[in-house]
C-alpha positions, 0 to 999 in steps of 0.5 A, spaced: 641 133 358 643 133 351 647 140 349 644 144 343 649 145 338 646 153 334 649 155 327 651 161 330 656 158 335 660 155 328 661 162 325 663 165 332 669 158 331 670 160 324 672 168 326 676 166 333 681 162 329 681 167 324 683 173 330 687 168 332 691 166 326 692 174 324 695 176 331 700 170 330 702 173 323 702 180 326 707 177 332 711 174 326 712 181 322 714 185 329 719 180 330 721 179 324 722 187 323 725 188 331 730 181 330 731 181 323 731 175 323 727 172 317 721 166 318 722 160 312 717 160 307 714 154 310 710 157 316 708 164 312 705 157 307 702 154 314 699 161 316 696 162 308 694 155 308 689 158 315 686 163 312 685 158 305 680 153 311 678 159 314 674 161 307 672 154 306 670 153 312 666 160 311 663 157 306 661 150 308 657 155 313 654 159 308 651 151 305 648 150 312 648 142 311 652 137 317 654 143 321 656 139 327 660 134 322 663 141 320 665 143 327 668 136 329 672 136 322 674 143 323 677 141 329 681 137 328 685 139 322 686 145 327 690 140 331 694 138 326 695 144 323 697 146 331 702 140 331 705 141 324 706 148 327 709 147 333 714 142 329 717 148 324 717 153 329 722 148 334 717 144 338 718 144 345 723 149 345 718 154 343 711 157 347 708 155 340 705 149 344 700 154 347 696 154 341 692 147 343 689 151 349 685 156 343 683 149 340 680 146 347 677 153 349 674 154 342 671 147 343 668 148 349 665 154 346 662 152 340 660 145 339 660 141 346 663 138 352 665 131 349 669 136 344 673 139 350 675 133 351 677 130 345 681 136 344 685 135 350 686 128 349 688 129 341 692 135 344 696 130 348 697 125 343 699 129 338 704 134 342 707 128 345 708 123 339 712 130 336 716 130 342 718 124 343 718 124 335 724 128 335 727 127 341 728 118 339 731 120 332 724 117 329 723 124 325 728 129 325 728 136 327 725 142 322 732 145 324 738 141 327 740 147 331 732 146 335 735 140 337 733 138 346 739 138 349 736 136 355 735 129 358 729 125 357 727 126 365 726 133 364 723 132 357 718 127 361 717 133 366 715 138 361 711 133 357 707 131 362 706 138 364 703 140 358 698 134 358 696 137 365 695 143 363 692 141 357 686 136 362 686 142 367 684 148 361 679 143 358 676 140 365 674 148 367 672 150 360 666 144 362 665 147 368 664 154 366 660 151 360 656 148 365 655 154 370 653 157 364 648 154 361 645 153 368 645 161 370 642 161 363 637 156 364 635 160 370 635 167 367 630 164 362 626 161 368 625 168 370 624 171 365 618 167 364 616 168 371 616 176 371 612 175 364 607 170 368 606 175 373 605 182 369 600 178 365 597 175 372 597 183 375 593 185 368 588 179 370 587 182 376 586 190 373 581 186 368 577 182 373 576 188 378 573 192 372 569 186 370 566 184 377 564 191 378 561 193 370 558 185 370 556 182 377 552 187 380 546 187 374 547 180 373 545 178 379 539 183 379 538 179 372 537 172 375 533 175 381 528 177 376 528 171 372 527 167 378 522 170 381 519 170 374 519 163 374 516 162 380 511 165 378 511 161 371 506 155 372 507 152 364 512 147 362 513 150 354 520 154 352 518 160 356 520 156 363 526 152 358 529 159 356 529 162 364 533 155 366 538 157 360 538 164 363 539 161 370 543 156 369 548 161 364 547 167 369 551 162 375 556 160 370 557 167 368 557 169 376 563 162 377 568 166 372 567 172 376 569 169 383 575 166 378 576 173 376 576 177 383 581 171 385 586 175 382 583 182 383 583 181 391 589 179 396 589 172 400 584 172 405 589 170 411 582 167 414 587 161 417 585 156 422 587 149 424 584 144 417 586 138 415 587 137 408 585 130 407 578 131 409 579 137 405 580 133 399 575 127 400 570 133 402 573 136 393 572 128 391 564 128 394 562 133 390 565 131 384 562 125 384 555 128 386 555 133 380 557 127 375 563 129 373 567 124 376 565 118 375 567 112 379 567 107 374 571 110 369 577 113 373 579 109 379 582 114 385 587 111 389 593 114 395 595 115 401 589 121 402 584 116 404 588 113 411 592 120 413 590 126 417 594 132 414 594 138 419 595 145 416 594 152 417 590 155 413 583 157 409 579 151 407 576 155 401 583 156 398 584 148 399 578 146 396 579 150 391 586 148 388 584 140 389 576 142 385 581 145 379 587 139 380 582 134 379 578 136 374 584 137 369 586 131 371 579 128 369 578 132 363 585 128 361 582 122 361 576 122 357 576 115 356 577 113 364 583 112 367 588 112 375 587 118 379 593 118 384 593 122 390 598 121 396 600 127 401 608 126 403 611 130 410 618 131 412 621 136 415 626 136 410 622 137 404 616 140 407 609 138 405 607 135 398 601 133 395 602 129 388 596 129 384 598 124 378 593 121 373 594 117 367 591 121 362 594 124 354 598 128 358 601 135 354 604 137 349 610 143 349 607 148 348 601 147 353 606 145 358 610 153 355 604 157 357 600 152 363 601 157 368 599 163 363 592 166 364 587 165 358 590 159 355 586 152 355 589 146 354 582 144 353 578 147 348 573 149 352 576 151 358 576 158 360 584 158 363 584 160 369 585 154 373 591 153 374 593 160 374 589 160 379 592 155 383 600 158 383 597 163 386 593 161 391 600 156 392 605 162 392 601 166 397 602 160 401 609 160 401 608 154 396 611 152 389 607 148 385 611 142 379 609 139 373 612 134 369 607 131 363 609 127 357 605 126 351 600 119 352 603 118 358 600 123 364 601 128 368 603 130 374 602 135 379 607 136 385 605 142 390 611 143 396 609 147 401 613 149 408 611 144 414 605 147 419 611 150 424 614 154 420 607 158 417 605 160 424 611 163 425 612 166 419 609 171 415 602 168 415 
């Protein structure tokens, strides 16, 4: 997964150095006023030059070009300045080495996990040409009196452990940043899922209202018109325009009974049912309505020779495939391949995978696809794939979707094996 690098995060960098730096020079003061003992000119010069980058670097923010460029530079010119740090304040023979580690902590924070890792790795370069520098003579000492008077293996011991430490530091600031964006990632979700659920609860309050102010006068409304038409024996606009009422008046009526799937609590009406006859029961009347035309869409899988078991509501089943496999037809306006295959492990539970092969979706429709309302399609109404999570959720279920733009969409609906639902909660 590719990391998001935020502007934020580099000014958040830019200020921790600067924390960093001015407790450094605070120490300094107090040693220097309780020892008496007066710092050379060169580390006040390195501690000035800090704070001359932290201003550069401040503006180079305030540009707001190449930040990722800025972050990497930043920090290896932190690391060089760490070393030259540690080479005046006497190398190995001082805590000063310590600073490395803000370096590594500070990019695992702010820029990536690969930049933890680069720091570690320079760290451990730069530390160890100083040390052995100094130790073999090929640089002198700042001070000849900081000079190790120790053997090499001990010098090795300690290097080696610095190394160690540097890895380790850098190994678990990747984990925590891992741990970190998943436990974010996770909170995202539900909250998306809390937000989809108040809006799915608001449906509800609305559809109960509608059902009760609308259904009832229609219902008289299209009784009186087809009563009317019975009796109505021409064939001009007035017989057309009551077919326009009857025909409106059983659409107006199918939104209602989407609406009341909100409104009313599952109907645990459960019996033995077999989902693969379900499913071919859903196919037969899409065909005979037209909307799947079997010339234009070829429909494929393993439903067709596997009986699927369950306990359940039939209505509830036909009602998940009807709005499935329309969406997957409307997807493929120009024809297209239905997959439909069921999968029965006792690990995994029940799948049903519906696939298709159409103009899959955008983000943003894959953001809002399960919020109530909101179409994919200009004429939908969005209430079908609402109303399937629910109708999955009240089962226990959980319902998947992956799509990609031009390359299809695919629906996967766990849930648990027929065992576990008896003895369960249903």
């Amino acid at each position: 997964m590719k990391e998001k690098f935020e502007r934020k995060d580099l000014l958040g960098y830019i200020l921790i150095r600067l924390l960093i730096i001015t407790s450094i020079l605070i120490a300094a003061v107090i040693i220097q006023y309780s020892t008496g003992t007066d710092f050379p000119p060169v580390f006040i010069l390195t501690i000035i030059v800090f704070y001359g980058l932290s201003l550069l670097y401040f503006l180079l923010y305030l540009w707001g070009k190449f930040l990722v460029f800025q972050a990497y530079l930043q920090l290896i010119v932190d690391l060089l300045l760490i070393t030259w740090l540690v080479y005046i304040s006497g190398g190995m023979t001082t805590a000063t080495y310590f600073l490395y580690i803000f370096a590594i902590i500070a990019a695992s924070l702010v820029i990536s996990e690969k930049a933890t890792y680069l720091a570690a790795g320079l760290s451990a370069v730069l530390f160890g040409f100083l040390v052995d520098a100094t130790y073999f003579g090929l640089i002198p000492y700042f001070h000849p009196d900081q000079a190790i008077k120790e053997d090499f293996g001990s010098v090795l011991f300690n290097l080696i452990l610095a190394w160690a430490v540097f890895f380790a530091v850098a190994f678990f600031m990747s984990y925590l940043r891992r741990s970190l964006r998943k436990a974010r990632q996770e909170l995202e979700q539900t909250q998306k899922e809390l937000i989809l659920r108040e809006r799915l609860a608001e449906a509800g309050r609305v559809s109960a209202t509608l059902a009760h102010e609308i259904r009832n006068p229609l219902a008289a409304i299209s009784g009186a018109v087809q009563v009317l038409k019975s009796e109505y024996t021409g064939n001009g606009d007035v017989g057309r325009m009551m077919e326009i009422i009857v025909r409106e008046s059983n659409r107006v009526s199918q939104l209602l009974e989407q609406f009341l799937d909100f409104a009313t609590p599952l109907k645990k009406l459960f019996s033995e049912i077999d989902l693969s006859m379900l499913l071919n029961e859903t196919l037969e009347m899409l065909r005979s309505s037209g909307e799947l035309d079997g010339e234009k869409i070829k429909v494929e899988g393993n439903y067709l020779f596997r009986r699927i078991a369950y306990y359940g509501n039939p209505n509830h089943f036909k009602q998940i495939y009807w709005n499935l496999i329309k969406n997957a037809i409307k997807a493929m306006p120009e024809g297209g391949k239905l997959s439909l295959n069921f999968y029965n492990s006792r690990r995994d539970g029940l799948k049903i995978v519906i696939a298709d092969t159409g103009v899959g979706m955008s983000e943003q429709d894959k953001e809002n696809l399960f919020v109530p309302f909101y179409s994919g399609f200009g004429e939908g109404r969005g209430l079908g794939l609402a109303t399937v999570k629910k109708l999955v959720e009240d089962y226990d279920g959980k319902i998947q979707v992956s799509s990609e733009v031009g390359r299809g969409t695919e629906v996967i609906i766990t849930l648990p094996l027929v065992d576990e639902k008896r003895t369960g909660k249903s």
